[in-house]
N, CA and C atoms of all chains as a GROMACS GRO file, in nm:
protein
  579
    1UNK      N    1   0.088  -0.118   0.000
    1UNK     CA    2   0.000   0.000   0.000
    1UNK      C    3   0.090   0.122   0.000
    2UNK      N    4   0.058   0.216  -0.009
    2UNK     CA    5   0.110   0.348  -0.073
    2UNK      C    6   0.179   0.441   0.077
    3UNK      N    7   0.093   0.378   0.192
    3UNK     CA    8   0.132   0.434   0.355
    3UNK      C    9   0.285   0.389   0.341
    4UNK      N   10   0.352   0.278   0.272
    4UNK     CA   11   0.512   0.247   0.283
    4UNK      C   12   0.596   0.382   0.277
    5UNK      N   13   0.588   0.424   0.156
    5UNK     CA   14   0.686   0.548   0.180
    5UNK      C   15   0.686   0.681   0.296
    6UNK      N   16   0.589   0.677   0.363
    6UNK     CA   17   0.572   0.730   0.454
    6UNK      C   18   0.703   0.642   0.615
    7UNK      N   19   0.630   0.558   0.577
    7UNK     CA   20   0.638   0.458   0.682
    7UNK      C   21   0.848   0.494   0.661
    8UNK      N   22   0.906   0.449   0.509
    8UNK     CA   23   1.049   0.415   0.529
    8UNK      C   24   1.104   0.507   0.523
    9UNK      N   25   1.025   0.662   0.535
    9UNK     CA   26   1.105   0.752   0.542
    9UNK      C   27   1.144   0.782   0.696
   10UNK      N   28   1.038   0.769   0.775
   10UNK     CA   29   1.034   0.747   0.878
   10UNK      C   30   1.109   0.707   0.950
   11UNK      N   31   1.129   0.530   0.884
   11UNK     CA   32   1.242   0.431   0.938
   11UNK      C   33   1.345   0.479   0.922
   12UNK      N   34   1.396   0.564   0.807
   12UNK     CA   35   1.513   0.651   0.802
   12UNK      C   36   1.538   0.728   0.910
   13UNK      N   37   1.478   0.842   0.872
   13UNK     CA   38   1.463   0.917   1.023
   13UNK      C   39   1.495   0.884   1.114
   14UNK      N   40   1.473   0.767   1.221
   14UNK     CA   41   1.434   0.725   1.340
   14UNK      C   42   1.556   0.634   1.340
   15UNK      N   43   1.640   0.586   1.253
   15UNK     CA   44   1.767   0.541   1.235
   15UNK      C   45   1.882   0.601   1.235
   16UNK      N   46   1.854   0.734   1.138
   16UNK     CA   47   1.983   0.827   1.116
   16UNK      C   48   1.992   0.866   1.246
   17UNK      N   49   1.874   0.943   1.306
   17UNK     CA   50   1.857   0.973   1.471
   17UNK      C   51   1.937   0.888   1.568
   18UNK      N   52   1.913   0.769   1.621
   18UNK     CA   53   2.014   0.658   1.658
   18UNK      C   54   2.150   0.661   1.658
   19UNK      N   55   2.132   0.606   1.521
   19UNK     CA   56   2.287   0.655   1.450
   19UNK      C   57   2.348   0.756   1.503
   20UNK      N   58   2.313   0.885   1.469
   20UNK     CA   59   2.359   0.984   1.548
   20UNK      C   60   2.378   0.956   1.693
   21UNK      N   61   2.295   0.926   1.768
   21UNK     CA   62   2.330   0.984   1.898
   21UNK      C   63   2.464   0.875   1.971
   22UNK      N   64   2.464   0.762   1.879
   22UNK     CA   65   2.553   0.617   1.954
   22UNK      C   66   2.708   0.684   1.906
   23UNK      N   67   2.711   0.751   1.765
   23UNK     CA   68   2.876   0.798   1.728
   23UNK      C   69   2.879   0.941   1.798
   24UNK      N   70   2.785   0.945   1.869
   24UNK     CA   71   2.828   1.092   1.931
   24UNK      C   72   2.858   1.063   2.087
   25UNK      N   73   2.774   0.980   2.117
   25UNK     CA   74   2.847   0.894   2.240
   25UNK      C   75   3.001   0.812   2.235
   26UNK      N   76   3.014   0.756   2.133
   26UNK     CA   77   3.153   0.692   2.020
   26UNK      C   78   3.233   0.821   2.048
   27UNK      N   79   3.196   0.934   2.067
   27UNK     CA   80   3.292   1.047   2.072
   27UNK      C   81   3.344   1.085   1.902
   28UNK      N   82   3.252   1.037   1.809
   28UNK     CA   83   3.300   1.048   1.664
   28UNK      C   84   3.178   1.192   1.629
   29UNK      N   85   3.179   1.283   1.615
   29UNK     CA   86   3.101   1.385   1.575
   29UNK      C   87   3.119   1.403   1.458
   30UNK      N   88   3.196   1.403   1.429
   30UNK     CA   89   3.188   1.476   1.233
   30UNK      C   90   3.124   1.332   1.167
   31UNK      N   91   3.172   1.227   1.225
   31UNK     CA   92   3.094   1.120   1.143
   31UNK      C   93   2.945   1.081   1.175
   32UNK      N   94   2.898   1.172   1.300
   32UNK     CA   95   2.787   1.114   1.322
   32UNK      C   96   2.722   1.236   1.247
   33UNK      N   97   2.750   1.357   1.222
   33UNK     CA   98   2.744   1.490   1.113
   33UNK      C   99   2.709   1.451   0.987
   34UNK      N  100   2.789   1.322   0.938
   34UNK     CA  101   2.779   1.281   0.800
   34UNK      C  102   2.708   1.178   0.776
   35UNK      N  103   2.696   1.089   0.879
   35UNK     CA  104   2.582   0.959   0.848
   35UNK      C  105   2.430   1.052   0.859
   36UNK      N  106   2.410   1.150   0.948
   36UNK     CA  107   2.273   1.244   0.928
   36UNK      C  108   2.284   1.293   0.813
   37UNK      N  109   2.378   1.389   0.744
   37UNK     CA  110   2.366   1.422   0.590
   37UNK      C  111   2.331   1.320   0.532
   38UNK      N  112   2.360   1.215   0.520
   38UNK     CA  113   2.380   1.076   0.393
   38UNK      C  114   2.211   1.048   0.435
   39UNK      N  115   2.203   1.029   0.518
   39UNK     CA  116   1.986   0.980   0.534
   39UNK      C  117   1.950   1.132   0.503
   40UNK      N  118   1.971   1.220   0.535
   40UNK     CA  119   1.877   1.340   0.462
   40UNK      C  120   1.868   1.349   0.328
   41UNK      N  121   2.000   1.300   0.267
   41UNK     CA  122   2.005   1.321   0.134
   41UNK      C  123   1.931   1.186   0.036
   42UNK      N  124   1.939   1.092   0.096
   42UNK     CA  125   1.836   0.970   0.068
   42UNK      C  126   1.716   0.968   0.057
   43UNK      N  127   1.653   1.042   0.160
   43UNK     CA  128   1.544   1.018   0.211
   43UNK      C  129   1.475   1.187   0.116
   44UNK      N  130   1.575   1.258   0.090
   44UNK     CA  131   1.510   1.386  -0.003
   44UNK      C  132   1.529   1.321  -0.155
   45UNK      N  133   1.594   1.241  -0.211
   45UNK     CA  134   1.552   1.160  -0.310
   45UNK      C  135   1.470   1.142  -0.325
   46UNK      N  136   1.410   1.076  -0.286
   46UNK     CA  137   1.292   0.960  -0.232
   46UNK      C  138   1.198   1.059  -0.281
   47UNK      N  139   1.169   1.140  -0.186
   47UNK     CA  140   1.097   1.252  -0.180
   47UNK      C  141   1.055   1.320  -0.321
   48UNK      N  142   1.171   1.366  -0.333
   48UNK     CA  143   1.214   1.464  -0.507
   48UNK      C  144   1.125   1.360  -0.605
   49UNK      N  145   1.161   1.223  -0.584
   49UNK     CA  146   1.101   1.171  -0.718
   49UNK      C  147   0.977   1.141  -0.676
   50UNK      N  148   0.907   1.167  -0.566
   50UNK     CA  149   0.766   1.117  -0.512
   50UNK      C  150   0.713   1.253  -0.579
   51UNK      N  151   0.717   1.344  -0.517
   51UNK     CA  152   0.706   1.463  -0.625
   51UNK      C  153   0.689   1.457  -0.707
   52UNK      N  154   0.755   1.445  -0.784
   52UNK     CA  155   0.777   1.487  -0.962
   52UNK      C  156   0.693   1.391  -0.993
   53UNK      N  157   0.622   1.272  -0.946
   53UNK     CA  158   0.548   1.145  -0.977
   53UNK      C  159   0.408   1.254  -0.974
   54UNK      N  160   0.380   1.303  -0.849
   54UNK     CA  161   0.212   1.388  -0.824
   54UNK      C  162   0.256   1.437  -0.935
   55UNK      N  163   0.343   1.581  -0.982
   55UNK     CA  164   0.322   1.661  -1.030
   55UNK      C  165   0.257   1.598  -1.254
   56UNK      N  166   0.370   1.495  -1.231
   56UNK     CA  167   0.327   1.453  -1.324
   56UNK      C  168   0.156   1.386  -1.339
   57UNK      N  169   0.135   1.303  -1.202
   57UNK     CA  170  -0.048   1.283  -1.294
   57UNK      C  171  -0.136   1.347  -1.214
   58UNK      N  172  -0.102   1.511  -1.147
   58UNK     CA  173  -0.182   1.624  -1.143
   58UNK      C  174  -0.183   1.639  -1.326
   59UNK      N  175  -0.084   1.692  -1.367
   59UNK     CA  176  -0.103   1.723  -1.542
   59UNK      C  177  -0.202   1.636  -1.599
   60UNK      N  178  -0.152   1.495  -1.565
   60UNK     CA  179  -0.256   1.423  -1.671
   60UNK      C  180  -0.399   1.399  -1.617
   61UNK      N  181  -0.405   1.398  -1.498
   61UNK     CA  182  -0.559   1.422  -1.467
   61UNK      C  183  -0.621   1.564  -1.508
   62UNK      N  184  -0.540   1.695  -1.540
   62UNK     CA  185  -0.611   1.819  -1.582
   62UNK      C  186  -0.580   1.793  -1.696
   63UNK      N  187  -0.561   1.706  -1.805
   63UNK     CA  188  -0.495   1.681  -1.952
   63UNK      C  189  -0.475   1.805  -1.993
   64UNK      N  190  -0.347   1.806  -1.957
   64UNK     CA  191  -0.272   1.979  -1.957
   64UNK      C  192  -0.179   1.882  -2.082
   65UNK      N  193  -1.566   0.474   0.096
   65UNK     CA  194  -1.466   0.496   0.159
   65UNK      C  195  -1.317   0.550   0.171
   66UNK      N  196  -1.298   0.614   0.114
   66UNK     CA  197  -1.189   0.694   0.085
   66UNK      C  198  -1.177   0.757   0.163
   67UNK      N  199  -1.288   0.839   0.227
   67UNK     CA  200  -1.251   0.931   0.344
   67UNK      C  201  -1.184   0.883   0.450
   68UNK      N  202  -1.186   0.736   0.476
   68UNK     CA  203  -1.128   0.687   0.590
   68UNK      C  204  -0.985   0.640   0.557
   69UNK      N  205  -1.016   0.605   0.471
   69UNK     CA  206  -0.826   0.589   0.438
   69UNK      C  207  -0.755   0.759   0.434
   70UNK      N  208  -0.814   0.817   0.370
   70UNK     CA  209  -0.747   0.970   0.388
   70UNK      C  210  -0.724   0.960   0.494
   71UNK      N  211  -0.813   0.996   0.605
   71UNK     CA  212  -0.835   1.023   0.769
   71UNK      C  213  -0.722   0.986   0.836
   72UNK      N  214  -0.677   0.851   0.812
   72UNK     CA  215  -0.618   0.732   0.874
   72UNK      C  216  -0.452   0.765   0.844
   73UNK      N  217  -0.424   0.763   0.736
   73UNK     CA  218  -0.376   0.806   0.685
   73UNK      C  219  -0.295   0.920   0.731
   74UNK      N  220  -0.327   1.040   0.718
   74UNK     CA  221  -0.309   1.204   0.793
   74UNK      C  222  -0.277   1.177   0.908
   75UNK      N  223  -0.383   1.088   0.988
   75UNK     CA  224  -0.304   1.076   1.116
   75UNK      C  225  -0.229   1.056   1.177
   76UNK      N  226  -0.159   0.904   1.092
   76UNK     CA  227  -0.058   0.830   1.108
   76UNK      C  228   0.060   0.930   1.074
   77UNK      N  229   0.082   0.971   0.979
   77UNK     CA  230   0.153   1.128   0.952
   77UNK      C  231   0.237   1.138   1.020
   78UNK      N  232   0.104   1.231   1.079
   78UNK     CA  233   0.097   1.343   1.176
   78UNK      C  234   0.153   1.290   1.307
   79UNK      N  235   0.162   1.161   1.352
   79UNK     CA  236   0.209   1.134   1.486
   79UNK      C  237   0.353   1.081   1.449
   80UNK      N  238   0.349   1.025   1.355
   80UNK     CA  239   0.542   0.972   1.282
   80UNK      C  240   0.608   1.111   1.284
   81UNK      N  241   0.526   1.240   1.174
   81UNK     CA  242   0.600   1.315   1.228
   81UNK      C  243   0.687   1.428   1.349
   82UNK      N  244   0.532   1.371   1.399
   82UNK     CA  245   0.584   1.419   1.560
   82UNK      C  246   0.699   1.389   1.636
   83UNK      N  247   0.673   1.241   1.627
   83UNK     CA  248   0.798   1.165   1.677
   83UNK      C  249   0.883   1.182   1.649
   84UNK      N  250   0.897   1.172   1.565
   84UNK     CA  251   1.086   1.235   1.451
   84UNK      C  252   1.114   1.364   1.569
   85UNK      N  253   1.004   1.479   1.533
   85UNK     CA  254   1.053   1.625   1.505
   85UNK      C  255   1.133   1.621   1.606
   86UNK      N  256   1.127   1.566   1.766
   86UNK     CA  257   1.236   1.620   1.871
   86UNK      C  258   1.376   1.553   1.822
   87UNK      N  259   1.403   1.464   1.754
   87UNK     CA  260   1.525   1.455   1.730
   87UNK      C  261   1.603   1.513   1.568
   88UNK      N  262   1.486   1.496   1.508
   88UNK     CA  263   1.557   1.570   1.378
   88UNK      C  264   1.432   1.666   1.297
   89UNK      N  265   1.397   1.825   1.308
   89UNK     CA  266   1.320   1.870   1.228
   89UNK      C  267   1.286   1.831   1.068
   90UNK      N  268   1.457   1.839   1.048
   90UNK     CA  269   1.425   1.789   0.890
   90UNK      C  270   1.319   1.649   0.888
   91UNK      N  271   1.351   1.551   0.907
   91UNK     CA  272   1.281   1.494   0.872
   91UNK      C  273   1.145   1.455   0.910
   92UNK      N  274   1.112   1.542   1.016
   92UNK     CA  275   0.914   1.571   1.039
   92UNK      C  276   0.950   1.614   0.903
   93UNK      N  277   0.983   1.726   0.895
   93UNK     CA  278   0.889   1.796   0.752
   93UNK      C  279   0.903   1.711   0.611
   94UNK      N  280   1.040   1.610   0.624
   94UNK     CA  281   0.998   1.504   0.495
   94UNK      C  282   0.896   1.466   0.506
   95UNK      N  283   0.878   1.420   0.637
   95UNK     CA  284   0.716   1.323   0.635
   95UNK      C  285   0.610   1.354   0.606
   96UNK      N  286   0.626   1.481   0.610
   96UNK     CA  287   0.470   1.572   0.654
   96UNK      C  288   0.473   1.606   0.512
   97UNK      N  289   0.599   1.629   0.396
   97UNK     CA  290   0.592   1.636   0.284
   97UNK      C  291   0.502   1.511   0.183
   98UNK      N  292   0.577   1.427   0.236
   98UNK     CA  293   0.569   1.269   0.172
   98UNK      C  294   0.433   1.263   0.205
   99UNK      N  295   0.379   1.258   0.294
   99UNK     CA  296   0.203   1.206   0.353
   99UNK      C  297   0.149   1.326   0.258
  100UNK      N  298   0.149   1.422   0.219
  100UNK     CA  299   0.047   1.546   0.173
  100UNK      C  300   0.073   1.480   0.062
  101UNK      N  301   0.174   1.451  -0.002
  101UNK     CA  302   0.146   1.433  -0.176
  101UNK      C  303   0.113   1.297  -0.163
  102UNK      N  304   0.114   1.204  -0.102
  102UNK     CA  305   0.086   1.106  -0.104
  102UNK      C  306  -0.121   1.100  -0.096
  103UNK      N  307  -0.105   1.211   0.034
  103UNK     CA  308  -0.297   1.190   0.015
  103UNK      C  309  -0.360   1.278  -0.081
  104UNK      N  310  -0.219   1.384  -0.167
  104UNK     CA  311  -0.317   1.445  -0.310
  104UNK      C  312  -0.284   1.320  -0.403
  105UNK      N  313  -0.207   1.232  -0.409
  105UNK     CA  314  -0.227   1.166  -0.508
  105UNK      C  315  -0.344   1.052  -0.505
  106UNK      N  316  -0.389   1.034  -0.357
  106UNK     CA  317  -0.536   0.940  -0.361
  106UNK      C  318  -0.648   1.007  -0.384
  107UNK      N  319  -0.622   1.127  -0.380
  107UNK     CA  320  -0.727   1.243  -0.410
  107UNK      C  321  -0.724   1.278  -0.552
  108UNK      N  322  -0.642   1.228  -0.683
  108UNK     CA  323  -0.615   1.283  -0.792
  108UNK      C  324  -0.749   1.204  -0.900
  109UNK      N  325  -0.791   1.043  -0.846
  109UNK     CA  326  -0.858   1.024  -0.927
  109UNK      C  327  -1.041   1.051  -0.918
  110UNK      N  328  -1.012   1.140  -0.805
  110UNK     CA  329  -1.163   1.210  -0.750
  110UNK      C  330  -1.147   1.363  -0.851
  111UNK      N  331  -1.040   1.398  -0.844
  111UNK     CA  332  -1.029   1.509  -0.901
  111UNK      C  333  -1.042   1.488  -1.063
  112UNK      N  334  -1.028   1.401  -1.112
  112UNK     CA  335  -1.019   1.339  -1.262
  112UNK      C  336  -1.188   1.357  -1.274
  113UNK      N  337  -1.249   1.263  -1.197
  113UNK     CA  338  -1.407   1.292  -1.204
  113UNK      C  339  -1.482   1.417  -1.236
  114UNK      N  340  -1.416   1.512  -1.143
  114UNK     CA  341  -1.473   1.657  -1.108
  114UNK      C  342  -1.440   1.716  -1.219
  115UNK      N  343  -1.338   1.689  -1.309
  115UNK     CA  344  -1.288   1.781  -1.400
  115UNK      C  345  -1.378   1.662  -1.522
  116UNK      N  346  -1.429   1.585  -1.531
  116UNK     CA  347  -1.496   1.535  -1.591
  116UNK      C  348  -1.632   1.569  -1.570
  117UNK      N  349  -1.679   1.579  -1.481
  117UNK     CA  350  -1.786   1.681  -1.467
  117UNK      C  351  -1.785   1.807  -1.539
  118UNK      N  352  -1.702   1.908  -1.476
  118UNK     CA  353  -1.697   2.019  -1.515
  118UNK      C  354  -1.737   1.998  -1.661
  119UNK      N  355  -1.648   1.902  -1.736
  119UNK     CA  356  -1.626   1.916  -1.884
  119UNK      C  357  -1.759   1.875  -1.955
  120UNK      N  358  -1.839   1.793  -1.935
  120UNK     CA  359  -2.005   1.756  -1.962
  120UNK      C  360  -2.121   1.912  -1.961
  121UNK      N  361  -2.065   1.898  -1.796
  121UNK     CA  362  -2.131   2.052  -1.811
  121UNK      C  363  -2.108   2.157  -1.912
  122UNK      N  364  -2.012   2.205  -1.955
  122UNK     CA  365  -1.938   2.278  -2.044
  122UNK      C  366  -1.996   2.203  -2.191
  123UNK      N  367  -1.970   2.079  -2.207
  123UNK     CA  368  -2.059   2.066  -2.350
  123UNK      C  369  -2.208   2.109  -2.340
  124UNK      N  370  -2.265   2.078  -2.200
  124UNK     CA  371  -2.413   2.129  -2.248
  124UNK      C  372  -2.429   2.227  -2.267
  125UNK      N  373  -2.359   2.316  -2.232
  125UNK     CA  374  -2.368   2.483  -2.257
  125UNK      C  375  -2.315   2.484  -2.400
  126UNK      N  376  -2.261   2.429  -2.460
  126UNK     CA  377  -2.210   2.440  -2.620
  126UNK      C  378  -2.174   2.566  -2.669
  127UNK      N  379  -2.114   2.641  -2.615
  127UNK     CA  380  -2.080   2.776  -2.653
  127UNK      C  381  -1.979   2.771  -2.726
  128UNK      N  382  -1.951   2.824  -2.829
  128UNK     CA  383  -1.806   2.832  -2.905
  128UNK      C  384  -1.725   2.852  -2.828
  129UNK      N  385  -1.725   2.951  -2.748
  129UNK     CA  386  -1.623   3.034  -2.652
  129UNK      C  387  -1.613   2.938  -2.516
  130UNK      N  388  -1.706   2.858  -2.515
  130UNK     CA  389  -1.729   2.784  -2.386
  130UNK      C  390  -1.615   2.722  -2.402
  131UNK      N  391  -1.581   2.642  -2.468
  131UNK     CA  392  -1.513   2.518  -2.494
  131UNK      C  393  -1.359   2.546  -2.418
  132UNK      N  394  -1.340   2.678  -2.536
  132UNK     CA  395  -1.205   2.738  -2.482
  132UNK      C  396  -1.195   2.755  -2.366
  133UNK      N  397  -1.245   2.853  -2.271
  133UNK     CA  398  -1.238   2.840  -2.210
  133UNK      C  399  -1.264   2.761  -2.043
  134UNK      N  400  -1.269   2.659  -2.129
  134UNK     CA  401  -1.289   2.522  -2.018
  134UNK      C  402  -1.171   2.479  -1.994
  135UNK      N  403  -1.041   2.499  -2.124
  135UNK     CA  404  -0.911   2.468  -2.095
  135UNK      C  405  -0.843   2.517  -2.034
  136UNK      N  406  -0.879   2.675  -2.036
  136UNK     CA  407  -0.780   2.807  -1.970
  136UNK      C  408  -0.831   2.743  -1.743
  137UNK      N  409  -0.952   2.702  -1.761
  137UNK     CA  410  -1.027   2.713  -1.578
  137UNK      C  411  -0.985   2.590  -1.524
  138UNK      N  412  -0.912   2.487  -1.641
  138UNK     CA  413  -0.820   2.351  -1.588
  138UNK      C  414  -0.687   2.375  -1.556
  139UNK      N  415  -0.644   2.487  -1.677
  139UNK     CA  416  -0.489   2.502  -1.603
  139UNK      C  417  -0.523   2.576  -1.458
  140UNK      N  418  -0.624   2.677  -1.467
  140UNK     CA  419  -0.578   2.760  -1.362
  140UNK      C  420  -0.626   2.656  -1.239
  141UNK      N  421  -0.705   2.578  -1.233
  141UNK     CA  422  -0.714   2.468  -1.122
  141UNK      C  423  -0.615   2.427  -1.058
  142UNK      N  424  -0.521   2.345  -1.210
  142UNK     CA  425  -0.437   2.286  -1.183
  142UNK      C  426  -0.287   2.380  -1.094
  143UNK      N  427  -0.300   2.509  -1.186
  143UNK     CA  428  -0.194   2.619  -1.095
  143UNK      C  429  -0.245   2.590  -0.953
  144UNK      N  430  -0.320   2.665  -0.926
  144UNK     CA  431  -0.401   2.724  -0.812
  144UNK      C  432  -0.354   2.554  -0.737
  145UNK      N  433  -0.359   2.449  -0.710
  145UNK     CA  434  -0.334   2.340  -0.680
  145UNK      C  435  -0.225   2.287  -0.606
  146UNK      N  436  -0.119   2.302  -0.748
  146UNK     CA  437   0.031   2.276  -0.669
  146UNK      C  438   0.045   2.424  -0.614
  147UNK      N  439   0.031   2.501  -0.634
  147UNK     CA  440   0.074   2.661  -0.562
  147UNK      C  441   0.048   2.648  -0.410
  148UNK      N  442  -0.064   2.623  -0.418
  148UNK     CA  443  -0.124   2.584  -0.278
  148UNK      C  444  -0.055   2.453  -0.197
  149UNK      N  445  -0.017   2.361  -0.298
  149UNK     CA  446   0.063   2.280  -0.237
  149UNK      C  447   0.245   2.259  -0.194
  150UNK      N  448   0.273   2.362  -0.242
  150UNK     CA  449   0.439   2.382  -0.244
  150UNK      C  450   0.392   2.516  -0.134
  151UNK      N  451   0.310   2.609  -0.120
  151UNK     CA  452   0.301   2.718   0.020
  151UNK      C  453   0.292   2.648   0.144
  152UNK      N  454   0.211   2.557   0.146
  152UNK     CA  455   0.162   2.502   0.269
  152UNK      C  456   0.297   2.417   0.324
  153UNK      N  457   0.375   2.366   0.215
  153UNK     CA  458   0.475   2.306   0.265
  153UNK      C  459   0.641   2.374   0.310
  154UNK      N  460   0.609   2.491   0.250
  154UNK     CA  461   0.656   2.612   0.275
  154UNK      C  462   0.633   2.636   0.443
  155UNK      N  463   0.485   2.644   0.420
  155UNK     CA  464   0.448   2.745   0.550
  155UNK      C  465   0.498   2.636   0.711
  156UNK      N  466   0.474   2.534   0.644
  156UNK     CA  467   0.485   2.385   0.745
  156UNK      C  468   0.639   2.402   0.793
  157UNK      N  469   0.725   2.437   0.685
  157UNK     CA  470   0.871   2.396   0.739
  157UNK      C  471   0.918   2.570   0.856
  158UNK      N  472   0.802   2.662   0.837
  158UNK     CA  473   0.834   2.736   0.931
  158UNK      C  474   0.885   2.914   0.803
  159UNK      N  475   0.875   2.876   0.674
  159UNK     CA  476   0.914   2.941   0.611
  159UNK      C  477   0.815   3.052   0.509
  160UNK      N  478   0.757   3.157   0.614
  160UNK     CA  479   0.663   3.217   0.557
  160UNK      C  480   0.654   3.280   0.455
  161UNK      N  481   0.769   3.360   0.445
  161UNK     CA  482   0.764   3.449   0.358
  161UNK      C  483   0.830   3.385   0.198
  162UNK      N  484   0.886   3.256   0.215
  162UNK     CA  485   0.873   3.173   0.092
  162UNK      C  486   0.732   3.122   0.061
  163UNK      N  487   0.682   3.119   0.204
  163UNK     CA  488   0.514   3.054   0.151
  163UNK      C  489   0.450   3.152   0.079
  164UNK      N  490   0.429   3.304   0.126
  164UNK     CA  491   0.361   3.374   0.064
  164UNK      C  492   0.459   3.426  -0.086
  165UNK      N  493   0.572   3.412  -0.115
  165UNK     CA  494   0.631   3.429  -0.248
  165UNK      C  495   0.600   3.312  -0.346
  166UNK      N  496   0.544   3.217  -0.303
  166UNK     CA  497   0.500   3.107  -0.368
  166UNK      C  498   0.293   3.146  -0.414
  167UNK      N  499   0.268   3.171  -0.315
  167UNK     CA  500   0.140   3.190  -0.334
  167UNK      C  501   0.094   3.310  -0.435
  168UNK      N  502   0.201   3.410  -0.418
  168UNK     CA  503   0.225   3.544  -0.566
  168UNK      C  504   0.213   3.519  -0.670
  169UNK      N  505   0.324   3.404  -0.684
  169UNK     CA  506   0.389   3.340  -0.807
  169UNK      C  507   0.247   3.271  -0.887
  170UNK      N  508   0.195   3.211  -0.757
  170UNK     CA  509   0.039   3.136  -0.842
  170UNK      C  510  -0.006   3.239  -0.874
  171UNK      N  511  -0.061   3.346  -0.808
  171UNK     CA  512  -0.239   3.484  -0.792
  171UNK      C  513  -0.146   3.536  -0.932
  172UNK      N  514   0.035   3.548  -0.975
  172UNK     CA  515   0.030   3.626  -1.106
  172UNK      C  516  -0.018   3.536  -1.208
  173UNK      N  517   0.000   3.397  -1.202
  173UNK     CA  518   0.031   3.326  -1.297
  173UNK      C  519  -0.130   3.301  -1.318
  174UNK      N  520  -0.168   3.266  -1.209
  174UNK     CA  521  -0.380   3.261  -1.269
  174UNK      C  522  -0.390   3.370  -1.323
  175UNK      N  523  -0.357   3.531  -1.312
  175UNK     CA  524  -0.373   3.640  -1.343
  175UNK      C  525  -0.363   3.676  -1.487
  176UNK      N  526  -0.222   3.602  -1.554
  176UNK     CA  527  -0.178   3.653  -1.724
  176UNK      C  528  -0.318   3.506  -1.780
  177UNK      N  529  -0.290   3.364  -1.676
  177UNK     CA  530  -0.349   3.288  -1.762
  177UNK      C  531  -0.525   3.335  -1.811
  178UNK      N  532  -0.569   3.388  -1.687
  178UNK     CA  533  -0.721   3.442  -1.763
  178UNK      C  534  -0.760   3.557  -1.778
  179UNK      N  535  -0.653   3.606  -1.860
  179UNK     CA  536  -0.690   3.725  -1.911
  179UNK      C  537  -0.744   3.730  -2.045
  180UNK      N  538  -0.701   3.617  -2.123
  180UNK     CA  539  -0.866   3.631  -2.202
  180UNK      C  540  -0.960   3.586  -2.185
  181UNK      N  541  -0.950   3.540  -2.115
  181UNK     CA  542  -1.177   3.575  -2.039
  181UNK      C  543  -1.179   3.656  -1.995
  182UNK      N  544  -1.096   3.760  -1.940
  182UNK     CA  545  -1.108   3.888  -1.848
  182UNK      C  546  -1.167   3.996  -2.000
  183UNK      N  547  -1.100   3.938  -2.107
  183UNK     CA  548  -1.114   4.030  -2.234
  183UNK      C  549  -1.268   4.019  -2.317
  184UNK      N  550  -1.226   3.906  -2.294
  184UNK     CA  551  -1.389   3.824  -2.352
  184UNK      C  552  -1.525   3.870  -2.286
  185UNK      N  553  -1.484   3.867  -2.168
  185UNK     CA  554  -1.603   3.946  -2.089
  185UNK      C  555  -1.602   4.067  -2.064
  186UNK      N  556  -1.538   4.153  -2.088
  186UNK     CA  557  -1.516   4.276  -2.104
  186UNK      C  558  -1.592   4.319  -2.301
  187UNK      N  559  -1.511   4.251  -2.354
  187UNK     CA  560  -1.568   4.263  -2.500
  187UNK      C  561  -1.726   4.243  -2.503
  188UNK      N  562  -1.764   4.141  -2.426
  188UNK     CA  563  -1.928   4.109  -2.423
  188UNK      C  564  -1.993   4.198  -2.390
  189UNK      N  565  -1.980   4.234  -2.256
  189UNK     CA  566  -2.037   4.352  -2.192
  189UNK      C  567  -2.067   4.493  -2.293
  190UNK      N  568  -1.932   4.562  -2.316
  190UNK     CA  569  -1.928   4.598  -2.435
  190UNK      C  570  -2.042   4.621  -2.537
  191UNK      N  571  -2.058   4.485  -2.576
  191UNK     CA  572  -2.162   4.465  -2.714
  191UNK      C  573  -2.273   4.478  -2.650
  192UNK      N  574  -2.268   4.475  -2.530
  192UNK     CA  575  -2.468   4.527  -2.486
  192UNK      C  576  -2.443   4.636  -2.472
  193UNK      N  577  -2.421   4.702  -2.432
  193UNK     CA  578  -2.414   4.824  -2.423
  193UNK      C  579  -2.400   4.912  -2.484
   0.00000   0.00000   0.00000
């Protein structure tokens, strides 16, 4: 069902979060800096092409 | 039933993104991104109907001029639509004054698009008079 991408962005989220807080306990900060960039930038993929998917059959439902 | 899957839906959202937001803002507002286009896209083939409506109606009126402009009141739907949907997500991430430069961008762009019906009905008027 279509609730998934909701759902694994989520799971991202709630991972990178984790992630973060265990290499910041690790005493590693710039890497726990960069595993949060690397899921933001994944997870705005995701996103970008979920997008461009509406925008495309908004058009074809107004047969623009 | 659609309304309940919408409903259900939004909610679930709305509490994922909650959860996130204390540890990472960005990604509430992916979510809250992802769930809105996700429930306009269950909403797109209701909207297919309506604009199928509209368009019946518009043949019964059979107007020469009708026709045309049945195409010009789909784009501006369709503007008026995502405009509204890229502000709100604007306004969501905390970013107003991109929301309301977004919402401009639509009120000009409906603005040049029906200006010939603005002419057309101006020209009509006109001829009665």
């Amino acid at each position: 069902m279509d609730i998934q991408v909701v759902f694994r962005i989520a799971a991202v989220g709630i991972l990178v979060a984790v992630l973060n807080q265990v290499l910041q306990r690790a005493g590693r900060e710039e890497q726990a800096m960069m595993t949060t960039l690397a899921g933001l930038v994944l997870v705005l993929f995701w996103v970008i092409q979920y997008i461009s998917e509406l925008f495309t059959t908004v058009q074809s439902v107004f047969k623009l | 039933m659609d309304i309940a899957r919408i409903a259900a839906l939004g909610i679930v959202a709305a509490i994922l993104a909650v959860a996130v937001k204390r540890q990472s803002a960005e990604f509430a507002l992916l979510i809250s991104i992802s769930a809105s286009v996700l429930l306009l896209l269950i909403l797109t083939p209701w909207l297919g109907q309506a604009v199928g409506i509209l368009e019946n109606i518009a043949s019964l009126v059979n107007a020469a001029s009708g026709a045309a402009y049945i195409g010009l009141i789909l784009k501006i739907i369709c503007v008026a639509y995502i405009a509204e949907f890229a502000s709100q997500v604007c306004a969501d991430a905390g970013e107003s004054a991109i929301a309301s430069k977004i919402e401009l961008g639509g009120k000009v762009i409906i603005m040049v698009i029906s200006a010939p019906i603005i002419s057309g009905l101006v020209s009509l008027i006109a001829g009665i008079l």
